[in-house]
C-alpha positions in Angstrom: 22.3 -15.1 17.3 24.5 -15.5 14.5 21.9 -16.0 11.3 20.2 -12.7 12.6 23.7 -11.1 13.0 24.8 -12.0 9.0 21.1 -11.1 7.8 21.4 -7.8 9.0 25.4 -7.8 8.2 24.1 -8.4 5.0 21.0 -6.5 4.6 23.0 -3.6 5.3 25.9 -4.1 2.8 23.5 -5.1 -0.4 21.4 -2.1 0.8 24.9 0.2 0.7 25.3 -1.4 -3.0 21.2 -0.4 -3.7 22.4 3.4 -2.9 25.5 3.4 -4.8 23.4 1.3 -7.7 20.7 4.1 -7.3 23.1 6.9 -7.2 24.2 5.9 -11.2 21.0 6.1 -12.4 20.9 2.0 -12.8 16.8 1.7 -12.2 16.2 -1.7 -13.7 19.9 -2.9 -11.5 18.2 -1.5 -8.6 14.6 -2.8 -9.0 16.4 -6.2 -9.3 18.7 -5.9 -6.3 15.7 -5.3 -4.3 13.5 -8.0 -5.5 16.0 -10.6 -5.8 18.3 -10.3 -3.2 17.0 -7.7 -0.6 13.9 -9.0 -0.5 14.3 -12.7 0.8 16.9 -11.7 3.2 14.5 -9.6 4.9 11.8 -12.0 4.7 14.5 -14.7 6.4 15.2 -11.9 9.0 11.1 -11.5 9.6 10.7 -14.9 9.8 13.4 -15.3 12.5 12.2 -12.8 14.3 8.6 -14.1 13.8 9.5 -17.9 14.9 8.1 -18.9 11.3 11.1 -20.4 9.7 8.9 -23.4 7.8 9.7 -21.8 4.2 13.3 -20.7 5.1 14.6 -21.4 1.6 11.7 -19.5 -0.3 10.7 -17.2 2.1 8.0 -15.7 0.3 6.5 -19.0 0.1 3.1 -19.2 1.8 3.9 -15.4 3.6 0.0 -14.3 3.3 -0.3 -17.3 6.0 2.5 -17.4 7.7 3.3 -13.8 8.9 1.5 -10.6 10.6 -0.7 -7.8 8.3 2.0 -5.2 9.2 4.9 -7.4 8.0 2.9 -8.1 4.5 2.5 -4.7 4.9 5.8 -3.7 5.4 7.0 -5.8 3.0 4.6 -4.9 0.0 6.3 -1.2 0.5 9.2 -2.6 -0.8 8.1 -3.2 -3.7 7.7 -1.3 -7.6 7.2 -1.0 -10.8 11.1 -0.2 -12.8 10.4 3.4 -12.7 12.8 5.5 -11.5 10.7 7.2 -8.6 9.1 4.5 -7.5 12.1 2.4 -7.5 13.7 4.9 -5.0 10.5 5.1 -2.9 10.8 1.3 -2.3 14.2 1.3 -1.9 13.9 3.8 1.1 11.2 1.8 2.6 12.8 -1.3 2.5 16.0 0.1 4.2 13.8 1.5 7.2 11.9 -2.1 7.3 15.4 -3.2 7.1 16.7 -1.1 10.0 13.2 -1.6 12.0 13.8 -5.6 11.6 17.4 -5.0 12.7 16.9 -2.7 15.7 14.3 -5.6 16.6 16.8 -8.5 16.0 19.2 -6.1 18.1 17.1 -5.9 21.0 16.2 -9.7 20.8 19.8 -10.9 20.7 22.1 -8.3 21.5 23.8 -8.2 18.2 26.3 -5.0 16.5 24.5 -2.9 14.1 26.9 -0.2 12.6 24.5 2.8 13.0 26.8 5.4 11.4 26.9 3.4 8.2 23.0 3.0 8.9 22.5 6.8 9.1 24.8 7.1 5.9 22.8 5.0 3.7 19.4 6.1 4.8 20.9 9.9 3.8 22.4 8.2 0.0 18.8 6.9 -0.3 17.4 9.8 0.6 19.3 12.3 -1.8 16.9 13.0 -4.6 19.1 13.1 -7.5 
């Protein structure tokens, strides 16, 4: 499917950006990046995969209804305060809901996910500086 193939195309370069974002120190950049970009792509992505495309445009909209506990779940991880550790914490978990919702999306449709540049951002995320 090509909307879950460009969703995780782009998950994964805004997420590459998050790192590098991360990586100079830029906390409030990050937090942003997260909330206002990262964030409704992978609620698009979960509501693809969910069949609950009603509030494609603002997919946040009516989400308490509309999707599982663990994806509400999932997605509340993401989320922080603009302080540096907890921005990193939730940028980590949103890259592994990102690469769960991928692998998912993968399975479903048979689409490319680059997993080397997948196992190189999860170790720039992961770098504690």
């Amino acid at each position: 499917m090509t909307t879950a193939q460009q969703l995780t195309n782009e998950l994964t370069n805004w997420t590459l950006m998050l790192a590098h974002v991360l990586a100079r120190g830029e906390i409030a950049r990050a937090h942003a990046l997260l909330h206002t970009v990262i964030a409704p792509q992978q609620l698009q992505l979960c509501r693809l995969l969910r069949n609950s495309t009603a509030h494609w445009l603002t997919p946040s909209r009516a989400l308490e209804q509309d999707l599982p506990d663990t994806d509400r779940h999932r997605y509340a991880a993401t989320t922080a305060a603009a302080r540096d550790q907890d921005v990193r914490t939730a940028a980590r978990n949103s890259w592994r809901w990102s690469r769960d919702l991928a692998a998912e999306a993968a399975d479903r449709w048979t689409i490319h996910l680059p997993h080397e540049l997948h196992e190189q951002i999860s170790s720039r995320l992961n770098d504690p500086r």
